[in-house]
mmCIF file of the N, C-alpha and C atoms, coordinates in Angstrom:
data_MODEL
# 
_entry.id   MODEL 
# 
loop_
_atom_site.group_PDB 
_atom_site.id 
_atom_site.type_symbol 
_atom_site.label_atom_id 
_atom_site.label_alt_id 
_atom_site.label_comp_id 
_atom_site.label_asym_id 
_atom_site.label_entity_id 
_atom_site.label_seq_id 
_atom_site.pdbx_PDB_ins_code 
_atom_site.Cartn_x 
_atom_site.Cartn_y 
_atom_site.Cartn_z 
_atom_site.occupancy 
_atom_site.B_iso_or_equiv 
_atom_site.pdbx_formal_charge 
_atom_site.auth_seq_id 
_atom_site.auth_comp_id 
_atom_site.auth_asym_id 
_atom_site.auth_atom_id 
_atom_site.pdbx_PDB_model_num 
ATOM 1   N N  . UNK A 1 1  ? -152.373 197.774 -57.465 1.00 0.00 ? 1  UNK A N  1 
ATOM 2   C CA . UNK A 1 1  ? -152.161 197.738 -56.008 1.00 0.00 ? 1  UNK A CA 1 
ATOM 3   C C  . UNK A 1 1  ? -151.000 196.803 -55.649 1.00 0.00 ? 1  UNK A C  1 
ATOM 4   N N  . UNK A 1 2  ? -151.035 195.662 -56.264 1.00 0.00 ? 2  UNK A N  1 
ATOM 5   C CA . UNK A 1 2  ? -149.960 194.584 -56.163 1.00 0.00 ? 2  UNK A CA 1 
ATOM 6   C C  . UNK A 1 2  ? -148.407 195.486 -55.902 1.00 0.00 ? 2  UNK A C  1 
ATOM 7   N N  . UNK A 1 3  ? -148.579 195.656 -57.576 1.00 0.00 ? 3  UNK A N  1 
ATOM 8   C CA . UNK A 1 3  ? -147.115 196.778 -57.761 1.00 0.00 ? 3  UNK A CA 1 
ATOM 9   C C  . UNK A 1 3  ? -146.616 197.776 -56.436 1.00 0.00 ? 3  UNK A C  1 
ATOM 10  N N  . UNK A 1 4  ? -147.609 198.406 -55.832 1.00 0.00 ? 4  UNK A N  1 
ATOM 11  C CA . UNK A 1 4  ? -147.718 199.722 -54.808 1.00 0.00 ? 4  UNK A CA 1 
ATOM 12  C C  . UNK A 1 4  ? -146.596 198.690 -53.470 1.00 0.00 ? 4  UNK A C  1 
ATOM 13  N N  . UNK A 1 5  ? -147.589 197.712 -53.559 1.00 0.00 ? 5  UNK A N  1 
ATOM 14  C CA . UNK A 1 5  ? -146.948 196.740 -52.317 1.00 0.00 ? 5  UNK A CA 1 
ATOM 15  C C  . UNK A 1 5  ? -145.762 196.013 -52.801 1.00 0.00 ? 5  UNK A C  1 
ATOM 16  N N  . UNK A 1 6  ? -145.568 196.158 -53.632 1.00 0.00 ? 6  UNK A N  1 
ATOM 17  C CA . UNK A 1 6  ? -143.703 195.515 -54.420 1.00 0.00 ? 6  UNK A CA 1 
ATOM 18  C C  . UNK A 1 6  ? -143.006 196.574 -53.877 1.00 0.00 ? 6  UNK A C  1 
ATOM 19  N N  . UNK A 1 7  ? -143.218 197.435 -54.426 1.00 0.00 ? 7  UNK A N  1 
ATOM 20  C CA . UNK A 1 7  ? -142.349 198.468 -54.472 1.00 0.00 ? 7  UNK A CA 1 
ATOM 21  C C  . UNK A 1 7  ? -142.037 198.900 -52.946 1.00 0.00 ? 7  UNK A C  1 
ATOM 22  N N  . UNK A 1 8  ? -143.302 198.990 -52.030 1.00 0.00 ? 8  UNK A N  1 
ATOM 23  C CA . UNK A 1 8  ? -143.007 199.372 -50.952 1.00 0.00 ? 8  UNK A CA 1 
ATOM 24  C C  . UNK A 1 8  ? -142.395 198.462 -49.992 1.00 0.00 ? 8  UNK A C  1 
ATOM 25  N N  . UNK A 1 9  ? -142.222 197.065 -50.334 1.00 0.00 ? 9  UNK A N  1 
ATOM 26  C CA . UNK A 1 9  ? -141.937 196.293 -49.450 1.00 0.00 ? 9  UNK A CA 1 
ATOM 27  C C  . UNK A 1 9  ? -139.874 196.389 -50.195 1.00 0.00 ? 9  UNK A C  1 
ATOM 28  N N  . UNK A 1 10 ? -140.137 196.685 -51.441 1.00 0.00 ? 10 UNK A N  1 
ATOM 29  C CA . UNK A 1 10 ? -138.645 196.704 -51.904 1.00 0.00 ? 10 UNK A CA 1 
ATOM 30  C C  . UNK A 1 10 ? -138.237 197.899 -51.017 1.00 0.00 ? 10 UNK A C  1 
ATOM 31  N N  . UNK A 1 11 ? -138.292 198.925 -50.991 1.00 0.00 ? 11 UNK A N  1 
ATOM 32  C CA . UNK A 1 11 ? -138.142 200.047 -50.543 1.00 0.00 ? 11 UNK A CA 1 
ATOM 33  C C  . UNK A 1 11 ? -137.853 199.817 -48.841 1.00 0.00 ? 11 UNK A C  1 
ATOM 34  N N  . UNK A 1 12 ? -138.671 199.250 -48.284 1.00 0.00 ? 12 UNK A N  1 
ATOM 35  C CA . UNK A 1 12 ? -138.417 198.735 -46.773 1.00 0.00 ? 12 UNK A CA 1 
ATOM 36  C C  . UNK A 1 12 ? -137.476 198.041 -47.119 1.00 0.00 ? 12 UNK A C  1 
ATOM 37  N N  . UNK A 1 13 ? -137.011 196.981 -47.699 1.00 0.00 ? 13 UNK A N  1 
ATOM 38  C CA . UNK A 1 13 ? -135.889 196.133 -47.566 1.00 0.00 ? 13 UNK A CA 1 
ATOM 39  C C  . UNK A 1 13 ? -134.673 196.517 -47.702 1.00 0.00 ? 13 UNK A C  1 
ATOM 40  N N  . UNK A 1 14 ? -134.490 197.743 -48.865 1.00 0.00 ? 14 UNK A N  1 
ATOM 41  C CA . UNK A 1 14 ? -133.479 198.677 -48.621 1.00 0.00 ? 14 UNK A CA 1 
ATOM 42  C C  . UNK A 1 14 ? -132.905 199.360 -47.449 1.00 0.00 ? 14 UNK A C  1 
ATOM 43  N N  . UNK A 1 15 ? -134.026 199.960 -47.128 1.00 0.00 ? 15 UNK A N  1 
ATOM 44  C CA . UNK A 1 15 ? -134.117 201.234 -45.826 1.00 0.00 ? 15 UNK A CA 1 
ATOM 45  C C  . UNK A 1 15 ? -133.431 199.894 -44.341 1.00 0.00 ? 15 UNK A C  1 
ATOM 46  N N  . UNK A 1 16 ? -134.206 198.824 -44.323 1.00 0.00 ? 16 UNK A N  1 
ATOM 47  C CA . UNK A 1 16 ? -133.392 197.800 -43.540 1.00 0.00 ? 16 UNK A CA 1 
ATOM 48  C C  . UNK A 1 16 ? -131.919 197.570 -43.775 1.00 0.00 ? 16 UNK A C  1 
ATOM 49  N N  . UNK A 1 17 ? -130.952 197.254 -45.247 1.00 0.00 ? 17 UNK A N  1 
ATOM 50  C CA . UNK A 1 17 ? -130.467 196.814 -45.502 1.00 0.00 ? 17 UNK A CA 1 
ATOM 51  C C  . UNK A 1 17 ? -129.669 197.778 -45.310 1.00 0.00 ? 17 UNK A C  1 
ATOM 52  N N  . UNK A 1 18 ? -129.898 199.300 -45.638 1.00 0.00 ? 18 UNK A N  1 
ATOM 53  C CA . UNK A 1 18 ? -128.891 200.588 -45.032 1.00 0.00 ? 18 UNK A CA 1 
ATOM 54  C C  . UNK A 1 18 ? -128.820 200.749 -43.885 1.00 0.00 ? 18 UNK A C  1 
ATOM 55  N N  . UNK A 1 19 ? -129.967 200.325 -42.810 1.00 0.00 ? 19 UNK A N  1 
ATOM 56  C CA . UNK A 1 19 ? -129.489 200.628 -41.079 1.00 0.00 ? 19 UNK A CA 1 
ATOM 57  C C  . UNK A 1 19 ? -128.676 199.510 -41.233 1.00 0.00 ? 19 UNK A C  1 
ATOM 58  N N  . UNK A 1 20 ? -128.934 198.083 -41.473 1.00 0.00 ? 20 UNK A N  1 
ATOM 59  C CA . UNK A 1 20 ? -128.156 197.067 -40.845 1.00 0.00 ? 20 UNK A CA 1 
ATOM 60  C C  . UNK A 1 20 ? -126.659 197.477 -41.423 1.00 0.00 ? 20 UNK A C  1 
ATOM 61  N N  . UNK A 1 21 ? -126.403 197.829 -42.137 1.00 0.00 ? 21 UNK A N  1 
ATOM 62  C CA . UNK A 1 21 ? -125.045 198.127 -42.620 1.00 0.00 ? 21 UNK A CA 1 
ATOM 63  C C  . UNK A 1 21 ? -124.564 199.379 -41.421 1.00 0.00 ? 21 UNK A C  1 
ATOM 64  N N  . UNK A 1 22 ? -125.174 200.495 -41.477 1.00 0.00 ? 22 UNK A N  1 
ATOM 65  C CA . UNK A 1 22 ? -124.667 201.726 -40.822 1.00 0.00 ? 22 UNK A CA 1 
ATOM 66  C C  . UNK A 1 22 ? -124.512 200.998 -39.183 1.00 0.00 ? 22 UNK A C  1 
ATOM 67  N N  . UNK A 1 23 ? -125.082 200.006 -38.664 1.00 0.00 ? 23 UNK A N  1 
ATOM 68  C CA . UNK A 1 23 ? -125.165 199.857 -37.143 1.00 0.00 ? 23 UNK A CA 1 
ATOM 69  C C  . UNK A 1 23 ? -123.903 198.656 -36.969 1.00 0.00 ? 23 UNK A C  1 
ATOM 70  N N  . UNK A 1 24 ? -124.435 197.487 -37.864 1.00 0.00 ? 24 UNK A N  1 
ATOM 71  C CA . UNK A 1 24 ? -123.004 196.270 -37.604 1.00 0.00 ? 24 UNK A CA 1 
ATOM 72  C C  . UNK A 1 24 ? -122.032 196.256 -38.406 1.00 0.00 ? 24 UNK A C  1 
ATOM 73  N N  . UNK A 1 25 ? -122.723 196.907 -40.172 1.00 0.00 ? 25 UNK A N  1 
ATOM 74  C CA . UNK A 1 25 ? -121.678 196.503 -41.486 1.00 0.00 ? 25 UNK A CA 1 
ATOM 75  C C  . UNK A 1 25 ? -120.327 197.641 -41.013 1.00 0.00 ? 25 UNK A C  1 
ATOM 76  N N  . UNK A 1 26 ? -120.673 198.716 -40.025 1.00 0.00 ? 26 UNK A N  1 
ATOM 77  C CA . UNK A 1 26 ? -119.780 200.106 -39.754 1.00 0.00 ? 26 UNK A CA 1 
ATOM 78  C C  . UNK A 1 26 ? -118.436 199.715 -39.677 1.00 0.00 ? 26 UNK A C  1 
ATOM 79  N N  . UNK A 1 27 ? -118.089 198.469 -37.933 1.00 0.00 ? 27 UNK A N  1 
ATOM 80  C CA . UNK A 1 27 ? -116.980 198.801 -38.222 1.00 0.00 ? 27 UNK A CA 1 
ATOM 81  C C  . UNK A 1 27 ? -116.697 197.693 -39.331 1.00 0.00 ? 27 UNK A C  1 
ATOM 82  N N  . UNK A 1 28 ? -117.518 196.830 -40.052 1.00 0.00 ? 28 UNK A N  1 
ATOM 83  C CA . UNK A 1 28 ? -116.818 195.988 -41.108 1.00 0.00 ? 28 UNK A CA 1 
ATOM 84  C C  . UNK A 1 28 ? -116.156 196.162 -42.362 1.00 0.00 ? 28 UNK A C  1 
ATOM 85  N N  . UNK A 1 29 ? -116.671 197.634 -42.809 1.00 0.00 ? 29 UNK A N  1 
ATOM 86  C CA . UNK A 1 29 ? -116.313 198.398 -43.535 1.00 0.00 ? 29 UNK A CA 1 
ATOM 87  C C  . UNK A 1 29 ? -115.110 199.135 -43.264 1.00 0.00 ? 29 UNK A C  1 
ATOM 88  N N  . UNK A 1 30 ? -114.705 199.706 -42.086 1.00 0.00 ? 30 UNK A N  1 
ATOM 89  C CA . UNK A 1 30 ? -113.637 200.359 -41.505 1.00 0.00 ? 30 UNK A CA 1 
ATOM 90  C C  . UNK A 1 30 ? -112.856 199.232 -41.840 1.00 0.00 ? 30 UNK A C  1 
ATOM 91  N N  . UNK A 1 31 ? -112.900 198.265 -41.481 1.00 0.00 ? 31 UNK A N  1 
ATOM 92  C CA . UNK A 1 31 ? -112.083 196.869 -41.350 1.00 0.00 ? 31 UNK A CA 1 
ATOM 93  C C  . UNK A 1 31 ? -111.614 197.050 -42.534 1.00 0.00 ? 31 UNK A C  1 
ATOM 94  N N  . UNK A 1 32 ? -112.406 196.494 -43.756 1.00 0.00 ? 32 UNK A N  1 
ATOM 95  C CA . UNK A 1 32 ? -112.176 196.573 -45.058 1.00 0.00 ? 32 UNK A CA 1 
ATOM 96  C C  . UNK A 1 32 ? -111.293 197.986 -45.751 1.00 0.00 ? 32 UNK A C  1 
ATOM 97  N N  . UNK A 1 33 ? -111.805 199.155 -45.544 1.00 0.00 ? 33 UNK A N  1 
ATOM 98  C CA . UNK A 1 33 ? -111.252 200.492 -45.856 1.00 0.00 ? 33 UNK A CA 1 
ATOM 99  C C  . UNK A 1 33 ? -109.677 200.017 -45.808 1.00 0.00 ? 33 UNK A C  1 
ATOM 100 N N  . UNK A 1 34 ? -109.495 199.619 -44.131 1.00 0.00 ? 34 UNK A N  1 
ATOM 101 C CA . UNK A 1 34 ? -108.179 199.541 -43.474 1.00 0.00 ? 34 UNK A CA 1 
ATOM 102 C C  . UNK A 1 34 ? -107.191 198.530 -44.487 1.00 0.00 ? 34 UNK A C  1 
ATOM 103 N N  . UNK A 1 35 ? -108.093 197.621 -44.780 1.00 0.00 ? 35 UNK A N  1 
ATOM 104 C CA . UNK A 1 35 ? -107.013 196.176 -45.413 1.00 0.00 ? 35 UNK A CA 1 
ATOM 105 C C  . UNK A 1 35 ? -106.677 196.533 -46.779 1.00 0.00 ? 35 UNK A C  1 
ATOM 106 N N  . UNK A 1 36 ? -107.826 197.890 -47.852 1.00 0.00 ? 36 UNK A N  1 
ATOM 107 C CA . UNK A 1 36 ? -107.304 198.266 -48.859 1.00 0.00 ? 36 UNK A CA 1 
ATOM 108 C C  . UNK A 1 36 ? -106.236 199.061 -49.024 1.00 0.00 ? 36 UNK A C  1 
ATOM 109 N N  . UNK A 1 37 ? -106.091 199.464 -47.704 1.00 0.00 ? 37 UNK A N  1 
ATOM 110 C CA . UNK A 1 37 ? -105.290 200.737 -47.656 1.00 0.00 ? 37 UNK A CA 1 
ATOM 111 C C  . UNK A 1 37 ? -103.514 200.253 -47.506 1.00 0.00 ? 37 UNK A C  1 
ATOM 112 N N  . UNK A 1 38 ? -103.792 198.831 -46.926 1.00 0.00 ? 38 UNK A N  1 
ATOM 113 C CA . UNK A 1 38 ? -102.754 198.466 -46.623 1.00 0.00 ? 38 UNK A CA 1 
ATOM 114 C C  . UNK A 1 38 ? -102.477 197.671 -48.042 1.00 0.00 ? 38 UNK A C  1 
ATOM 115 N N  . UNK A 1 39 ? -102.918 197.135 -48.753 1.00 0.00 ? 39 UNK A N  1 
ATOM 116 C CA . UNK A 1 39 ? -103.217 196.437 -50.004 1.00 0.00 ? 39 UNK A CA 1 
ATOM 117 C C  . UNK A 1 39 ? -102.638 197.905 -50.692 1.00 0.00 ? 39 UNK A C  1 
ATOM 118 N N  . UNK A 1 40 ? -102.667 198.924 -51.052 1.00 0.00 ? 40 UNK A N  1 
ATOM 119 C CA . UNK A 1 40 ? -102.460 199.889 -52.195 1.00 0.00 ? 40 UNK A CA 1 
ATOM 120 C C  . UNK A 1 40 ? -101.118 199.787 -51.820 1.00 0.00 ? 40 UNK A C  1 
ATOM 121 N N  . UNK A 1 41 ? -100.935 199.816 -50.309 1.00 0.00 ? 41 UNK A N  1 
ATOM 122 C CA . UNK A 1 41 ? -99.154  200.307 -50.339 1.00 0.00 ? 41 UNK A CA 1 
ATOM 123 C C  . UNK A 1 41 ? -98.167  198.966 -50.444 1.00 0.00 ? 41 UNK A C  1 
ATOM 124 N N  . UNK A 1 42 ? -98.691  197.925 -50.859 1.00 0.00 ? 42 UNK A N  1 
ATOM 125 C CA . UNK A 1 42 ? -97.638  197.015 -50.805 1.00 0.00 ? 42 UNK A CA 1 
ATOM 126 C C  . UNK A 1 42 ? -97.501  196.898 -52.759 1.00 0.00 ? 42 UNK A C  1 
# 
């Protein structure tokens, strides 16, 4: 049972850790995309 509740609480922490990315990490990532892009062409 222990395990059942590891796993499921890992599993929630993910599923958190992918909204919080898709809602604030969004445009931080755009940000980033942007600065590699400018980084390849120099």
């Amino acid at each position: 049972m222990e395990k059942f509740i590891e796993q499921l609480s890992a599993s929630l922490y993910v599923i958190v850790r992918i909204r919080f990315i898709e809602n604030v990490g969004l445009t931080e990532s755009i940000f980033i995309a942007e600065r590699m892009k400018e980084r390849e062409f120099l």
